[in-house]
Residue, then its C-alpha position, 0 to 999 in steps of 0.5 A: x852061618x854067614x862065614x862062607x859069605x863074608x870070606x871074601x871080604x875080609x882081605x878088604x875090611x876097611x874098603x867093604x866098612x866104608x862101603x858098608x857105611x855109605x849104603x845104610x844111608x841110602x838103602x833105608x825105603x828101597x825096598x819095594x822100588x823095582x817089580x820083578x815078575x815071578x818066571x821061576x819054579x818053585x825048587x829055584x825062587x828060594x835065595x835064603x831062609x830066614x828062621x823060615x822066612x824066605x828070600x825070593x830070587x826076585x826080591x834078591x834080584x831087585x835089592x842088587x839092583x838098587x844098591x848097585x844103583x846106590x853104588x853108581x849114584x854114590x861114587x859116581x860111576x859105573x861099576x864093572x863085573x870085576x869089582x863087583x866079584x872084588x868086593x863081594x858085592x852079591x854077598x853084601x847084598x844077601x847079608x844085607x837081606x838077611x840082616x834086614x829080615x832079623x831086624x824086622x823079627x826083632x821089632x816085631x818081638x818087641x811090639x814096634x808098630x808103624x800105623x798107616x799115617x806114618x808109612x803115608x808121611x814117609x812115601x811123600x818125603x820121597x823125592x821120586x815123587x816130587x814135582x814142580x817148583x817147589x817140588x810136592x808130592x804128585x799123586x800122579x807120580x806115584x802111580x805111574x811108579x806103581x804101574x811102571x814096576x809092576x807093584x800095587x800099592x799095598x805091596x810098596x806101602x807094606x814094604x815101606x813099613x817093614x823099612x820104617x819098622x827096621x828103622x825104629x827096632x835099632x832106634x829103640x836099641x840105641x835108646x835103650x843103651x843110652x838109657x842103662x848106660x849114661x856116659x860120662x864125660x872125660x874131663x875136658x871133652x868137648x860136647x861134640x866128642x862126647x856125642x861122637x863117644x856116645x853115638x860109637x857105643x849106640x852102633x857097637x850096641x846094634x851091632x852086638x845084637x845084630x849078631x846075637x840075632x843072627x847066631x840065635x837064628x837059623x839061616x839056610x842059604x841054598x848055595x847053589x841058587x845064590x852062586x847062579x843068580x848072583x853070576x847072572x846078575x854080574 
């Protein structure tokens, strides 16, 4: 399904790995950080669908804003229209979308439920939101977000749920492998290799059900949308 995306990444497979890497420390409770105003009709606000699910040309538009943030942030500069083309960047950040909305899928199929006092806890460990010394949460701060970015706060807190959401669906996975296969040590293994052993089958585990999700659902990029908003946004 995915194929067309990924071709341009795979001349740099270990540069888009790392990159990968450093964005799924940083993308986790991202998700509702920008308001975008809905100007487009109805025929063009489509990206993708996901299973039926659609990926808004605003919310795509806000999520490449935010990694590319994280990018900038993260090598400490900024990132021009060439490397951004070079590294697939609109590409990464669709399959990240979409990645996103199967996990989602999945955890709600496996009856993963995140009440309100936990999406709570997780807004106030945002630092945004901090002030003072020591830095605390300040009410004030969160809503002067809201209303800078023209959210309302269910909407953010919901987005902060389905994040939270994702988040538990590939812990219980990660368990799960733990659980129904035990490692055993090499003899002579020293407790942090046996760790690291463990943590590779955990994400080789999430992995391999990311895909199956993926090549069990139906996905319909429309191309023609995603190539015009990507090249506006470059």
């Amino acid at each position: 399904m995915l194929e067309w995306i990924r071709k341009e990444a795979v001349e740099r497979p270990k540069v888009i790995g790392a990159l990968m890497i450093l964005i799924g420390g940083v993308f986790v409770l991202s998700m509702g950080w920008w308001g975008f105003s809905a100007t487009r009709n109805a025929r063009s606000n489509v990206v993708a669908r996901v299973d039926g699910v659609p990926i808004k040309v605003d919310d795509y538009s806000r999520d490449y804003l935010i990694m590319k943030d994280n990018y900038k942030r993260l090598l400490r500069g900024d990132l021009g229209a060439k490397i951004l083309k070079d590294l697939n960047f609109p590409g990464l950040v669709l399959r990240n979308m979409i990645y996103r909305q199967l996990w989602i899928d999945e955890g709600k199929r496996l009856g993963i439920k995140v009440p309100d006092q936990t999406v709570v806890q997780e807004i106030a460990r945002i630092p945004f939101f901090h002030v003072g010394t020591p830095p605390v949460f300040s009410k004030e701060a969160y809503l002067a977000f809201l209303k800078e970015t023209h959210q309302t706060a269910e909407s953010f807190e919901e987005s902060v749920r389905l994040d939270v959401l994702v988040q538990r669906a590939q812990l219980f996975v990660r368990a799960a492998q733990t659980i129904g296969n035990p490692l055993t040590a090499s003899p002579g293994a020293s407790a942090k290799d046996a760790n690291a052993e463990r943590v590779r089958f955990q994400n080789e585990t999430v992995e391999a059900l990311q895909n199956q999700l993926e090549s069990q659902s139906h996905i319909d990029i429309d191309q023609k949308v995603f190539r015009e908003v990507s090249r506006q946004l470059l």
